[in-house]
C-alpha positions in Angstrom: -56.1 231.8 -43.8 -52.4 232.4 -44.7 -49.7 230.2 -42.9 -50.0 226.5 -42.2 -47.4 225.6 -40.0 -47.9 221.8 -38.4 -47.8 220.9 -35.0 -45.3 218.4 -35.0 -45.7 217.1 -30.3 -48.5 215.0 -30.8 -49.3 211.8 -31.3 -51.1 210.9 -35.1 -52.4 208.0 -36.5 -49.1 206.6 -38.5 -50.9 203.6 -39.9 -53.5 200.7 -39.4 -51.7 198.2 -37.7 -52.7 195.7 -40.5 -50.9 197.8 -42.7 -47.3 197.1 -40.8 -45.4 194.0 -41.9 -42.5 192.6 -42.4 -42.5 195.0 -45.8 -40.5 197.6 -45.4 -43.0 201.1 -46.3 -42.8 204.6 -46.6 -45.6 207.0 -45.5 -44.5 210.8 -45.2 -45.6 212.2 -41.9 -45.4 215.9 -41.1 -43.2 216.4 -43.9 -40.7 213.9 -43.1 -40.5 210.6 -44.9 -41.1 207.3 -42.4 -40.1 204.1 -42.6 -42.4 201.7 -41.1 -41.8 197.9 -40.4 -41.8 195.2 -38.2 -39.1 194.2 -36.0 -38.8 190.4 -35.2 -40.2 190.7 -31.9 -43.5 191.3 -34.2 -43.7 195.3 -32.6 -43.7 197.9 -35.0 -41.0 200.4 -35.8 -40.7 203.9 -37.5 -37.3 205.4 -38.4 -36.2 208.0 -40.5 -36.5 206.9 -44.5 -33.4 208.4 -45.4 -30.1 206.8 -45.2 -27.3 208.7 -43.6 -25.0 207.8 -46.7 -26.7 209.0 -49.4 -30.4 209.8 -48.1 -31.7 207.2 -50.0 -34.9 205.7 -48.6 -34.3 202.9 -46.7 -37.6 201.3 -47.6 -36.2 200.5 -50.8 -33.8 198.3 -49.2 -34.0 194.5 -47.9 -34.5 193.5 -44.4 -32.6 191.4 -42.5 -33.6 190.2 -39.5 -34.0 193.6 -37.8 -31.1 195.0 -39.9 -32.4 197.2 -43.1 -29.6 197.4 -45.8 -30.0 200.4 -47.8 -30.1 198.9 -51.6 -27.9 201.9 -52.8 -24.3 201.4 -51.2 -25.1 198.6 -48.4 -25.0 201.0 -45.4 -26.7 198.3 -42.4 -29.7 200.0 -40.0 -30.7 198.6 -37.3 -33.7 199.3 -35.3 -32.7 201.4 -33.5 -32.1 203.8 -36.5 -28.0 203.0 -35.7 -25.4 202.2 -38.4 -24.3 198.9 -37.5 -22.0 198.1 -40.5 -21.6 198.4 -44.2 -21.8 195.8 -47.1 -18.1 194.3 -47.1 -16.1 196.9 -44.7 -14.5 196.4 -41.3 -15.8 198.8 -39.5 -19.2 200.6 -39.3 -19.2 204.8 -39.6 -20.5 206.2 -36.9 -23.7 207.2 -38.1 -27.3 206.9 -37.6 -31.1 208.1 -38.7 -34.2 209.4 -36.3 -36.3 206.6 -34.4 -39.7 208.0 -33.9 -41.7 207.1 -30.8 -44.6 204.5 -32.0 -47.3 203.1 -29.3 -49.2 200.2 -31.2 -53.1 200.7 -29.6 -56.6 200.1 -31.0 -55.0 198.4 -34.0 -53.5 201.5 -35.2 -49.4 202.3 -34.8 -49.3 205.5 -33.3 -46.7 208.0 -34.0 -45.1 210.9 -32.4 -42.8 213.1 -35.1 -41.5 215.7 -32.3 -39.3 216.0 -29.2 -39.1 212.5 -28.6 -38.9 213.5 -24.8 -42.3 214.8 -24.9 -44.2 211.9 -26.0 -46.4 210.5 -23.3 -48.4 207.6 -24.3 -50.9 208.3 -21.9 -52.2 211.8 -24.4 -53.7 209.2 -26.6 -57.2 209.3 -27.0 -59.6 206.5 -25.9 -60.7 204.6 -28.7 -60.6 201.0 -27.4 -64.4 200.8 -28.8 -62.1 199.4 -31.9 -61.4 196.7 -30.4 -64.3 196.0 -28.0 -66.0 192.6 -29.0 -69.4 194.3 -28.9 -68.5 196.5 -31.6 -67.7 196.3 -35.4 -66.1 198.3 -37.5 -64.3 199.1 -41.0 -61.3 201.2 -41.4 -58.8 202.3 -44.1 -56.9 205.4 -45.2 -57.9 208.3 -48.4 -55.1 210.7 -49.3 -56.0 214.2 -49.4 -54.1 217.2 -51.4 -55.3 219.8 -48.8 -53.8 221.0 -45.7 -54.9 219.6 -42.4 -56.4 222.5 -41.0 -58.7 222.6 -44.1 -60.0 218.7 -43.2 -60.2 220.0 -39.2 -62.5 222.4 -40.1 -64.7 220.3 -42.3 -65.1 217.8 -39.3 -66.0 220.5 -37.0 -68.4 221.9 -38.7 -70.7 219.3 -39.9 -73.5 221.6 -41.2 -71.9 221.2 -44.6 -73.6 217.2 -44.7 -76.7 219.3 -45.5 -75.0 220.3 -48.8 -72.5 218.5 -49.5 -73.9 214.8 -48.8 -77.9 215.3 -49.1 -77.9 211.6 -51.1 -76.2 209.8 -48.2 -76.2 211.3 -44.5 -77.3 215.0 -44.7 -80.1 216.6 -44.8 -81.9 220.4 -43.9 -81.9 219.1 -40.0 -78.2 219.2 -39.5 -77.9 222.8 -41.0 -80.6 224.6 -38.6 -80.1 222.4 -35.5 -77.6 224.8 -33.9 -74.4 223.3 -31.2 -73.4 223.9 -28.1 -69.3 224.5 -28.4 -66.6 223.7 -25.2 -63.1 223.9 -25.4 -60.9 222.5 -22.6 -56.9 222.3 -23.4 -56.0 220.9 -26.3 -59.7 219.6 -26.9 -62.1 221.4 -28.5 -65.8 219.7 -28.4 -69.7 220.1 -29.7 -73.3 218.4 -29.5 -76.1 218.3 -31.5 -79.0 216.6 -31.3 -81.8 216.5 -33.4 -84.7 215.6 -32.3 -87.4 214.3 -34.2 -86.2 214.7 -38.1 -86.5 212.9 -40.8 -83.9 210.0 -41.4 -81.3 210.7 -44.3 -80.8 208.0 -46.7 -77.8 205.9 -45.3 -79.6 205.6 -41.9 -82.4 204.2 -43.6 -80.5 201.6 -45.5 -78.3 200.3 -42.6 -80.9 201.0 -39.5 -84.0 200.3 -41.5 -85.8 202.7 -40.0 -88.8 204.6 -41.2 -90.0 206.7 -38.9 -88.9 210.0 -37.3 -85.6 210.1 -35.4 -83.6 211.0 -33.3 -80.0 211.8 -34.1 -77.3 212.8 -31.8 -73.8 214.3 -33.3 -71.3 214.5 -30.2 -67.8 215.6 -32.0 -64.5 215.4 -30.1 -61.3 217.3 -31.6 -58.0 216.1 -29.9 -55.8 218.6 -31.3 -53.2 217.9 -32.9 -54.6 215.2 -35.1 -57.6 213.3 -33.9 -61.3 213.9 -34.3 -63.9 211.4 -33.0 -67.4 211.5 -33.4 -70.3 209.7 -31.9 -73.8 209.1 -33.1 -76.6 208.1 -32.0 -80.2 207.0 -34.1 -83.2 206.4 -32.5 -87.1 206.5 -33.4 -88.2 209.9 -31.7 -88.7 208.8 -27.8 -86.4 206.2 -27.6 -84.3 206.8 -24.3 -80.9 205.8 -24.1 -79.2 202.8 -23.8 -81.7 201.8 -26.7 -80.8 202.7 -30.5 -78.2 202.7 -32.7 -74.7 203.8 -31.6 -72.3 204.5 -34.4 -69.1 205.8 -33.4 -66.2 207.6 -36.0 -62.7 208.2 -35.7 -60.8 210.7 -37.6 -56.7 210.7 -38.0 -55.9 213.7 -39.9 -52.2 213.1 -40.2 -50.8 215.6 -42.3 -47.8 214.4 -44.8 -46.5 217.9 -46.0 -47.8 221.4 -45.9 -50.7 220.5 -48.4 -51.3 216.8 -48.3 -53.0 215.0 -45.7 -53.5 211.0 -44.7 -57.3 210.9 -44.3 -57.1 207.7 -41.8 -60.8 206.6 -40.6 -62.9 203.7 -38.6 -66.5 204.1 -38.8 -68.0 201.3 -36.0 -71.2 200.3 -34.7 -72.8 198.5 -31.9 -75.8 196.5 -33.5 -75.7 193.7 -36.5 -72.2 193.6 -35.3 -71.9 190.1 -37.7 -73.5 191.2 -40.4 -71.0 191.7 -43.4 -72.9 192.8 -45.7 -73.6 195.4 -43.9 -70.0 196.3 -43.3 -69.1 196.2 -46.9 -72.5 198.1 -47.7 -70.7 201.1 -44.9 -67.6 201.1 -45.9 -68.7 201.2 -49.5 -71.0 204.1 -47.8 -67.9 206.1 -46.4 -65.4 205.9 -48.9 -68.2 207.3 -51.2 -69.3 210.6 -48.5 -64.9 210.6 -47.9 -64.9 211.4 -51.8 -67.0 214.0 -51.7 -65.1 215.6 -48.6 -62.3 214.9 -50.8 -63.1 216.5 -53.9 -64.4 219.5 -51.7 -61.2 220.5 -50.2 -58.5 219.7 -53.1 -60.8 222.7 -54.5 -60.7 225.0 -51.6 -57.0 223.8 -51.6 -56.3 225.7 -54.6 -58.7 228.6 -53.5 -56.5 228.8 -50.3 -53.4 228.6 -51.5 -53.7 231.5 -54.5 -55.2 233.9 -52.1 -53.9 233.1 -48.6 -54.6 236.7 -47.1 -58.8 236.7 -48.0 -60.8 237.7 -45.3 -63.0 235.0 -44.9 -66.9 235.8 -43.5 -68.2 233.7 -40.7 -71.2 232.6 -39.3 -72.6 231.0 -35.7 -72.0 227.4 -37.3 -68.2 228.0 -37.7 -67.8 228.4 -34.3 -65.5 224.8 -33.4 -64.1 225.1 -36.5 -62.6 228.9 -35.8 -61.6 227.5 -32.2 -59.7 224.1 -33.9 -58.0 226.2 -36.3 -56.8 228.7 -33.6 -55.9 226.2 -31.3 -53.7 224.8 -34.4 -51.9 227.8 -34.7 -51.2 228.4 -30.8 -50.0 225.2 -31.1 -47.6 225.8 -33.6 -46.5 228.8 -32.6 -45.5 228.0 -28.7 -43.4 224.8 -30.8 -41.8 227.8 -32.4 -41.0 229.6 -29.9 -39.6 227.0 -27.4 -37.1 225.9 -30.2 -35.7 229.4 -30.6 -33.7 230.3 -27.1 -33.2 233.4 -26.3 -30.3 234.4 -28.7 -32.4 233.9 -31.3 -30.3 231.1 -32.7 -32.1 227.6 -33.6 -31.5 224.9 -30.7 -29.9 222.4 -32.6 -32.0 219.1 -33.9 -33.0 216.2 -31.0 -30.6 213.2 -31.0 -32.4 209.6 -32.3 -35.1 208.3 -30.3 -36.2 205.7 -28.2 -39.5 203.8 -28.6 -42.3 205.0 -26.2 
């Protein structure tokens, strides 16, 4: 593994929309730093967090009304990322900072850091099960120091719940059930179902079962930045619609090179009023999400101090190799359509326009 360029066209998971207030916040995304807010309107906005004075971050200034006054030398942003005056001077310089495309959906602020002219909000994925009123669900954010591509992998090749989380949601059935793998676009997909195992721990304690199961693992990589995985637990026989459907969403939002926003919903369709149960899962997730975590701020360091190790494979890697290389094709077509033909670098896109 040596370079780790991000894909910068696509639309991540910014932030949970009940993280976006009236408090002005920075969250790096794809190595630029964002200012998030809300405008008075109530919608959400992302611009650039980096005055065009001084570059200091905006989010350290005050907002008012939908005007953010940079708390260095007064220079007055409005939403639209536009300089609209200056604290105490006639006339406003004509200056302004990027405005990123946003789409607020699901409950989570969606942002596209790329050509602003190729952000269609249509490419987002379907996760309206968030805010279906037969479903539940808990959600937050873990920061990783690893690269994405290392956190892509680890999603799509969930063999490692054998070893890595035998206390909680793994066990020998997910390492020797083999997958069947599809890639279509930008999309790379897998399944599968194990049929008549023994149930780890944490579907014991949330399901209650005791017997044998059933348990389905249908993953869903939306390349750039989205992984979403649906599950299903059943006593062995059950046929579909019955059992328990558990659905997970991924945002794996990278903030530089080697740091990642680990955003997640885990969600479920029974006991959907319980909250006991939802503290007793997201208790559950943040504790498997530390062990992902300590796991790949290891292989972090690995990575980085021997980038050009060829690294042995096996049958299970298979979605992983194919997210990783769709990553990189990615990247690389990015690349090349910002270098014309001269070989001199198109120069940067002018601010943006919401989506």
């Amino acid at each position: 593994m040596a370079a780790n360029p991000i894909v910068m066209n696509g639309w991540y998971i910014g932030a949970w929309s009940d993280e976006v207030t009236r408090t002005l916040t920075q969250r790096w995304i794809c190595g630029r730093p964002v200012c998030f807010y809300r405008l008075s309107d109530g919608s959400a906005n992302a611009i650039e967090d980096r005055c065009p004075h001084r570059r200091y971050p905006l989010s350290l200034g005050r907002l008012d009304g939908d005007v953010i006054e940079c708390n260095y030398h007064g220079y007055r942003i409005d939403g639209s990322g536009s300089c609209v005056g200056v604290a105490e001077q006639p006339d406003a310089p004509k200056a302004s900072v990027h405005r990123f495309p946003v789409v607020e959906r699901y409950g989570i602020v969606w942002i596209w850091p790329g050509d602003p002219e190729k952000a269609n909000p249509d490419d987002i994925p379907d996760v309206s099960w968030l805010t279906d009123e037969n479903w539940t669900h808990v959600h937050g954010v873990v920061p990783l120091k690893a690269r994405q591509v290392l956190l892509v992998e680890n999603l799509l090749d969930l063999t490692h719940e054998t070893f890595l989380h035998p206390s909680s949601i793994g066990n020998a059935a997910v390492a020797s059930t083999p997958i069947d793998v599809t890639s279509e676009g930008n999309k790379v997909s897998f399944i599968r179902h194990m049929i008549g195992i023994e149930a780890p721990p944490f579907y014991r304690s949330s399901m209650g079962v005791t017997t044998d199961i059933d348990r389905w693992q249908d993953g869903d990589f939306y390349a750039p930045g989205i992984f979403i995985l649906n599950i299903r637990i059943a006593p062995t026989g059950t046929e579909e619609p019955e059992g328990f459907h558990m659905k997970v969403i991924y945002g794996m939002t990278p903030a530089t090179e080697t740091e990642t926003h680990d955003f997640f919903a885990l969600g479920r369709d029974y006991k959907i009023d319980d909250a006991e149960l939802s503290d007793f899962q997201l208790r559950q997730q943040l504790a498997v999400m530390k062990e992902d975590v300590d796991a790949l701020e290891i292989q972090e360091v690995m990575v980085a101090t021997d980038p050009g190790m060829v690294e042995s494979s096996i049958r299970s890697d298979v979605a992983g190799i194919r997210g990783r290389r769709l990553l990189e094709r990615m990247a690389k077509a990015e690349a090349a359509a910002a270098q014309p033909a001269n070989g001199r670098p198109r120069p940067a896109a002018a601010p943006a326009v919401r989506a």
